[in-house]
SETI-65527 format. One record per atom (N, C-alpha, C): x, y, z; residue in three letters. Coordinates in steps of 0.001 Angstrom, whole numbers, plus 500000, padded with zeros to 6 digits. Each point is the difference from the previous one (the first is absolute). Layout:
// residues N
XYZALA
...
This chain:
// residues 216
496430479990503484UNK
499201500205501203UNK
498605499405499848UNK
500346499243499539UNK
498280499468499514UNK
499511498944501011UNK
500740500047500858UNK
499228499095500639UNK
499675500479501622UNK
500089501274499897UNK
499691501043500706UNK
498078500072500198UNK
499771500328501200UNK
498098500664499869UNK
500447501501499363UNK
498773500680499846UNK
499971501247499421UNK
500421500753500942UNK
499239499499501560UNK
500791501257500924UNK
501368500069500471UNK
500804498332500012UNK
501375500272499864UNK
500933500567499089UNK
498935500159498722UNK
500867500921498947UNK
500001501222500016UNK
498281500744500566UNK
500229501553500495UNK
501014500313500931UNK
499847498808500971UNK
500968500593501008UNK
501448500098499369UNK
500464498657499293UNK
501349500358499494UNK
500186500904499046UNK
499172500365499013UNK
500379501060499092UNK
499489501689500551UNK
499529499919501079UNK
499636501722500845UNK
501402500697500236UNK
500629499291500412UNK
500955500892500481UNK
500805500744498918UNK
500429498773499035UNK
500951500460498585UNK
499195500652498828UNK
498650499797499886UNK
499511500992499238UNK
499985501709501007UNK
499937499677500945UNK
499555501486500677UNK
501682500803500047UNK
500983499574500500UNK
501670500652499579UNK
500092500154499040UNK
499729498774498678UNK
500302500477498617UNK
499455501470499537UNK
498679500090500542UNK
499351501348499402UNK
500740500551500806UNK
499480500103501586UNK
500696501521500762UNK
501313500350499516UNK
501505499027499384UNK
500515500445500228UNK
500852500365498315UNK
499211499766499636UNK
500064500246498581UNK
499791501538499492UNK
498787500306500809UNK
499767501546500048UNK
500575500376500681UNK
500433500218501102UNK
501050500542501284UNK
501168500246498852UNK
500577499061499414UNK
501230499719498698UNK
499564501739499573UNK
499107499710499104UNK
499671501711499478UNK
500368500401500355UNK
499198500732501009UNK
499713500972500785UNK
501373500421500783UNK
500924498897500252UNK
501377500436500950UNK
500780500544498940UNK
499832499358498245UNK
501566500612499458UNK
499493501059499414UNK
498355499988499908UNK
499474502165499503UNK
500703500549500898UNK
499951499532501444UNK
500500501372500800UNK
501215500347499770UNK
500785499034500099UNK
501554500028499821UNK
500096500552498421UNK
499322500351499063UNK
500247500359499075UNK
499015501869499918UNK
499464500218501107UNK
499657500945499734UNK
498449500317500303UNK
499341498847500092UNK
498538499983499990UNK
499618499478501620UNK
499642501173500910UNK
499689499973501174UNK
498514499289500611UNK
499132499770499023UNK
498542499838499822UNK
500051498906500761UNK
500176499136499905UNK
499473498746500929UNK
500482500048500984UNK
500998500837500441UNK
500446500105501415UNK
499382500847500475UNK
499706500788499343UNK
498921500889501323UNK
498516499385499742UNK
499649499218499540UNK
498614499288499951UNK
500067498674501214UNK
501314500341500338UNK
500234498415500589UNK
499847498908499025UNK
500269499581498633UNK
500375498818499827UNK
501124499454500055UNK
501047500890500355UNK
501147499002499788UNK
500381499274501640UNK
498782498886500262UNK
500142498845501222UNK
500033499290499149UNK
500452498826501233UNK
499355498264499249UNK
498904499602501069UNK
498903500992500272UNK
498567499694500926UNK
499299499582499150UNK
499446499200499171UNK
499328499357499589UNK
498346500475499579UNK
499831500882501263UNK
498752500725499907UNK
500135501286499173UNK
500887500668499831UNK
500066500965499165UNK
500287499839498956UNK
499886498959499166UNK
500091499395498448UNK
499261498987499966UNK
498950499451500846UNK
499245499136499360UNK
498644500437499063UNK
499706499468499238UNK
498927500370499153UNK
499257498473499951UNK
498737500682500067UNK
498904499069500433UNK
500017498699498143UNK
499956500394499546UNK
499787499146498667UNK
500914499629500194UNK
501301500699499266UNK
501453499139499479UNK
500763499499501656UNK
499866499971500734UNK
500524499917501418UNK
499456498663500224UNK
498593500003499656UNK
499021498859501123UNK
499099499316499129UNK
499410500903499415UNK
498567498985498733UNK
501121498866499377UNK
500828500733499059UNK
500696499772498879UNK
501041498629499796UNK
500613500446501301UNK
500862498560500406UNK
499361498941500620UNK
498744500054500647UNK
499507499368500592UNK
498797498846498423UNK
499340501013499129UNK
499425499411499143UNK
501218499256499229UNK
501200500121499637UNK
501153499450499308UNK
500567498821500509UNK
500014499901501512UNK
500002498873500734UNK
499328499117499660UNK
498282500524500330UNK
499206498894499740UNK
499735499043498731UNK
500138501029499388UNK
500097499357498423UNK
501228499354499291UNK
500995500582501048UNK
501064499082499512UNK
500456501027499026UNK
501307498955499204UNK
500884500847499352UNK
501056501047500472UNK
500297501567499385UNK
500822500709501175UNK
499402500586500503UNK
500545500571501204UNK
499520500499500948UNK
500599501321500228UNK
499046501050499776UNK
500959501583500168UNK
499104501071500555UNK
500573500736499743UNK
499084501216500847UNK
500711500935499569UNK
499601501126500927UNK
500783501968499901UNK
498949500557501208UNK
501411501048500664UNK
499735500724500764UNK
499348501543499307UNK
499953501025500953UNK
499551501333499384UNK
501220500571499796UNK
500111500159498680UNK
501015501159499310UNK
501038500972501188UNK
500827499919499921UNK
500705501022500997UNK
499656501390498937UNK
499322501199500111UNK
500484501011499382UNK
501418500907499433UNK
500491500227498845UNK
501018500551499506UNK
499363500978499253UNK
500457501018500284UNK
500519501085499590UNK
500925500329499106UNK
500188499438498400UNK
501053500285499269UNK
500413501226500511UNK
499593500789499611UNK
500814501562499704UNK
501088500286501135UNK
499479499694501061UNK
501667499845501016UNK
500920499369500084UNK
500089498981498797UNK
501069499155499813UNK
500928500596499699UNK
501363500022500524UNK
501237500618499226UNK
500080500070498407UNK
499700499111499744UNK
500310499522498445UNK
498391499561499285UNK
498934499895500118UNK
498933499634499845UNK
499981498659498837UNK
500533500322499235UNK
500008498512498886UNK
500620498730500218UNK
501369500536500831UNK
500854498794500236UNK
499911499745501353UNK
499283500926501383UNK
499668499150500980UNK
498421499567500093UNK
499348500165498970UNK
498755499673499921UNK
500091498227500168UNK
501201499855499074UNK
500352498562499502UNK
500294499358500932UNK
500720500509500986UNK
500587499757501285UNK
499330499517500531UNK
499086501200500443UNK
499159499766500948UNK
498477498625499691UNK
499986499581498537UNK
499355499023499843UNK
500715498869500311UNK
501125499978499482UNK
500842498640500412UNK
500178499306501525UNK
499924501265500890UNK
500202499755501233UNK
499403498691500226UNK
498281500040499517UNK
498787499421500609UNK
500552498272499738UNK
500015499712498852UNK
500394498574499386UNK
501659500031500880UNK
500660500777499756UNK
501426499259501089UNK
499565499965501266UNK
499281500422500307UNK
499606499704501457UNK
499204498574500224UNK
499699499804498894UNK
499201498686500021UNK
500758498563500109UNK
500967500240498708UNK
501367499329499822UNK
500424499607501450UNK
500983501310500872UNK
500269499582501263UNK
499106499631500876UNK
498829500214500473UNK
499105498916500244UNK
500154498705499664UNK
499889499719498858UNK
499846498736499811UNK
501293499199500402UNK
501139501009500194UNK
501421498829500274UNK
499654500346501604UNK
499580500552500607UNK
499567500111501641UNK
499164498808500040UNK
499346499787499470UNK
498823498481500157UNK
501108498753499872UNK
501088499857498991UNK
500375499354499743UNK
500518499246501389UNK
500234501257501054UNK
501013499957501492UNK
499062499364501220UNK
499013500537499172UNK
498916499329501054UNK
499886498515499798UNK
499940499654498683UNK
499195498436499798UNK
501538499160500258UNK
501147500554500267UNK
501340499630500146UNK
499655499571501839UNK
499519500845500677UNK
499645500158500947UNK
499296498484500891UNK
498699500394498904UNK
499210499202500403UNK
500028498582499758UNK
501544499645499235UNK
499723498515499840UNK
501286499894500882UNK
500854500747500345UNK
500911499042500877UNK
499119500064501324UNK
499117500983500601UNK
499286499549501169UNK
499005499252499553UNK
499375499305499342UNK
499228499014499514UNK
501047498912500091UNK
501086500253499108UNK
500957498227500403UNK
500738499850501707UNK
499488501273500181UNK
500915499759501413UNK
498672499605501467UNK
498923499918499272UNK
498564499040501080UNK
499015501015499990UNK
500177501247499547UNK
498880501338500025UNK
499415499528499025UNK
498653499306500270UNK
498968499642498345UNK
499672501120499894UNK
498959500619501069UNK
499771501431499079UNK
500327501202499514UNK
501820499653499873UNK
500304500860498763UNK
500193499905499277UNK
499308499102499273UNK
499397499732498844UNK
499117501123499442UNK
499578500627500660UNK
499126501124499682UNK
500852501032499725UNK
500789500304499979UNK
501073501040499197UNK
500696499717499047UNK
500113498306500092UNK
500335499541498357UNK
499099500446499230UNK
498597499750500096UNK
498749500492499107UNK
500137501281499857UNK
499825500458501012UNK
500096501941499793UNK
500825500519499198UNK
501616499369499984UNK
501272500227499299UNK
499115499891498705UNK
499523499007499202UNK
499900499639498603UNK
499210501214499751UNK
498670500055500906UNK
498990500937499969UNK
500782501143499286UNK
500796500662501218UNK
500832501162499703UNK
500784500499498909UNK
500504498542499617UNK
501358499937498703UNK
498623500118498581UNK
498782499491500229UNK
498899500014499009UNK
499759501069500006UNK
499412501029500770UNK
499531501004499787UNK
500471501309499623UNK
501386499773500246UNK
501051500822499842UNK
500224500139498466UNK
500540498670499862UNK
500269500284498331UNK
499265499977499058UNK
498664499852500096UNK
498958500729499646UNK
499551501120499762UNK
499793500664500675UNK
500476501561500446UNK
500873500928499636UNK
500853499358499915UNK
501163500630499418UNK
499968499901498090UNK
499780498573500130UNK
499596499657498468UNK
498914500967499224UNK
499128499537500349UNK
498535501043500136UNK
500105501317499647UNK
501049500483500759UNK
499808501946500331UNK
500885500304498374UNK
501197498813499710UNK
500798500603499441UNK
499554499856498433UNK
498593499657499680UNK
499303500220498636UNK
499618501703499880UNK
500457500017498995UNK
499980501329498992UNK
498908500752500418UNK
498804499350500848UNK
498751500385499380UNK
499747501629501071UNK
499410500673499564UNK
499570501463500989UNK
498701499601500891UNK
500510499909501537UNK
501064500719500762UNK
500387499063500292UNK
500201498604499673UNK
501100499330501188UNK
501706500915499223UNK
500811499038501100UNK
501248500605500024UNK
500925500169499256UNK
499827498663498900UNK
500556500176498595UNK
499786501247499453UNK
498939500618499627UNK
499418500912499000UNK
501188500973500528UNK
499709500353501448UNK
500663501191500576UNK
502072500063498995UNK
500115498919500525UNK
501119499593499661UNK
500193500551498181UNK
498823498983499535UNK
500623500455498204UNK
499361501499500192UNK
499341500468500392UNK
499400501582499659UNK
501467500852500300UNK
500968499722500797UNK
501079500804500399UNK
500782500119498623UNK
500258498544499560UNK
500570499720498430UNK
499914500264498741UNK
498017500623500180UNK
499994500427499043UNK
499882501340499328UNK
500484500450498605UNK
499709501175500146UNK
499040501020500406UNK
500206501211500245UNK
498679500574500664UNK
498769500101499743UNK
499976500400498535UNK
498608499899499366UNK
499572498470499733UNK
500643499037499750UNK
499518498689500336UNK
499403499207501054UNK
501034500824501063UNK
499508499370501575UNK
498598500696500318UNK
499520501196499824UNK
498873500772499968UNK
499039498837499913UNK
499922500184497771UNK
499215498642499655UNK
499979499068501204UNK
500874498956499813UNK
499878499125500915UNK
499299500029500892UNK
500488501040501283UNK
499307500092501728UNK
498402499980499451UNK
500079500631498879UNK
498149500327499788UNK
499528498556500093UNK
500516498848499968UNK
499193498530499619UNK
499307499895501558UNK
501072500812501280UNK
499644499271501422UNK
498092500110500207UNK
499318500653499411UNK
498999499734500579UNK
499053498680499692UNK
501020499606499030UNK
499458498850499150UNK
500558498416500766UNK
501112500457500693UNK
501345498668500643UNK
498915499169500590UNK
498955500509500852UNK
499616498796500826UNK
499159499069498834UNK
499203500254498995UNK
499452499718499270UNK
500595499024498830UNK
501405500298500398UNK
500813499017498994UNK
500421498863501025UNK
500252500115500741UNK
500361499211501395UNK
498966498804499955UNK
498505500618500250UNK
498949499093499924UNK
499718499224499001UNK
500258500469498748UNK
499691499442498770UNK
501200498470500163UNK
501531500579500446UNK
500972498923499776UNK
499505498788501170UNK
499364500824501155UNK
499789498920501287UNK
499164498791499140UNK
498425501279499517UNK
499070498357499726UNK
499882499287498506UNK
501236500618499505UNK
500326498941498891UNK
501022499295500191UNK
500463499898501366UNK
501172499320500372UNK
501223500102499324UNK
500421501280499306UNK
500545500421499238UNK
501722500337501097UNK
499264500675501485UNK
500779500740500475UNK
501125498422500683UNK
499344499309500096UNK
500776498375500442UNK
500896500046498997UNK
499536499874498947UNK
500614499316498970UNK
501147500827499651UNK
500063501407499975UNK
501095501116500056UNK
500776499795501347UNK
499524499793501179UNK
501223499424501102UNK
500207499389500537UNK
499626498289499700UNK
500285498870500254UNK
501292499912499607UNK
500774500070498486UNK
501115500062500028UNK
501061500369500576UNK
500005501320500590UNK
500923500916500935UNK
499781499486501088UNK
499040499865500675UNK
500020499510501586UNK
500578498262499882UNK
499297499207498884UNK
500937498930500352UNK
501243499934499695UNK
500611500939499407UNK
501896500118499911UNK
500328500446501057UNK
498828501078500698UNK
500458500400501361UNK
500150499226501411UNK
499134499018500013UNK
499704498880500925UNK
500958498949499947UNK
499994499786498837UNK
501610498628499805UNK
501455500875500265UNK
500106501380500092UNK
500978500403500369UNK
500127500398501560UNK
498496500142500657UNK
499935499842501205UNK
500363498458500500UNK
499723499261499329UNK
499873498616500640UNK
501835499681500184UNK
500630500642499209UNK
501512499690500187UNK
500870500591501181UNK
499156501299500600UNK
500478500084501282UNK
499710499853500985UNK
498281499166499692UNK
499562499005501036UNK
500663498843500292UNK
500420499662499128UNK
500362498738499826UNK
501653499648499534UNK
């Protein structure tokens, strides 16, 4: 997309960063309930309104400074609230209920795939400007598996941790959860030593050449 202005790239990457978050958390928040945890449904998060999960930094600063500077481009909505203790099972739908967020991302990203499918047979068929949903598609299929990539590191609180904390034993997982107040701080350290690239450049480009085969 590089040969895009900056404001044709906000415009194409607004829409697919803003679903990836909303609906990533919505993901939560729908399989807590179904597992027991009523909390975000009576808070009203479980929509896909956009306004009730946006967060001013990770929503809008965040993706927008990542744009400009180039490189990837990501963001996060506001946390859907959970309520372990109403989980049927608390350890093993804890896990659940983290996984949701990244498979939700996954199918996203094969939904983009339908779009940019979309947008080039009405582009070959005389519609130039849908061309602009080819872009959006990539946008989408980018931000997605990102996201998904992203959440599913070990680190406390993205979604990995949740995941191994279910796995591990109890007094271990304890230890562990204790690191979350530390997660964002490790996050930052991997961002500006470019550390956190270098840990998922690999996975997303196995993920992208395997997208490209049912693009193509």
């Amino acid at each position: 997309m590089s040969d895009l202005t900056l404001a044709q790239e906000i415009s194409i990457w607004s829409l697919p960063v803003l679903f990836a978050v909303t609906v990533h958390e919505v993901a939560h928040g729908w399989v807590a309930n179904r597992l027991g945890d009523k909390t975000a449904f009576l808070l009203g998060r479980l929509t896909l309104n956009p306004l009730k999960h946006i967060d001013l930094i990770g929503t809008l600063i965040v993706p927008l400074i990542s744009l400009t500077l180039g490189g990837f481009v990501f963001g996060w909505a506001k946390p859907v609230p959970v309520n372990f203790h109403y989980l049927k099972s608390p350890r093993r739908d804890a896990a659940l209920v983290a996984l949701a967020g990244p498979l939700s991302n996954f199918l996203m990203a094969l939904i983009w795939i339908v779009v940019i499918k979309i947008g080039e047979m009405a582009f070959q068929s005389g519609f130039s400007s849908f061309i602009f949903l080819v872009y959006m598609g990539h946008a989408g299929i980018a931000i997605n598996l990102l996201l998904m990539v992203l959440n599913l590191l070990p680190i406390p609180p993205l979604d990995g941790s949740r995941v191994l904390s279910s796995l591990l034993p109890p007094k271990l997982a304890r230890f562990y959860d204790a690191i979350e107040p530390y997660g964002f701080f490790i996050l930052a350290a991997l961002i500006f030593t470019d550390n956190l690239s270098f840990i998922l450049s690999p996975v997303l480009g196995w993920m992208q050449s395997w997208i490209k085969v049912l693009l193509y």
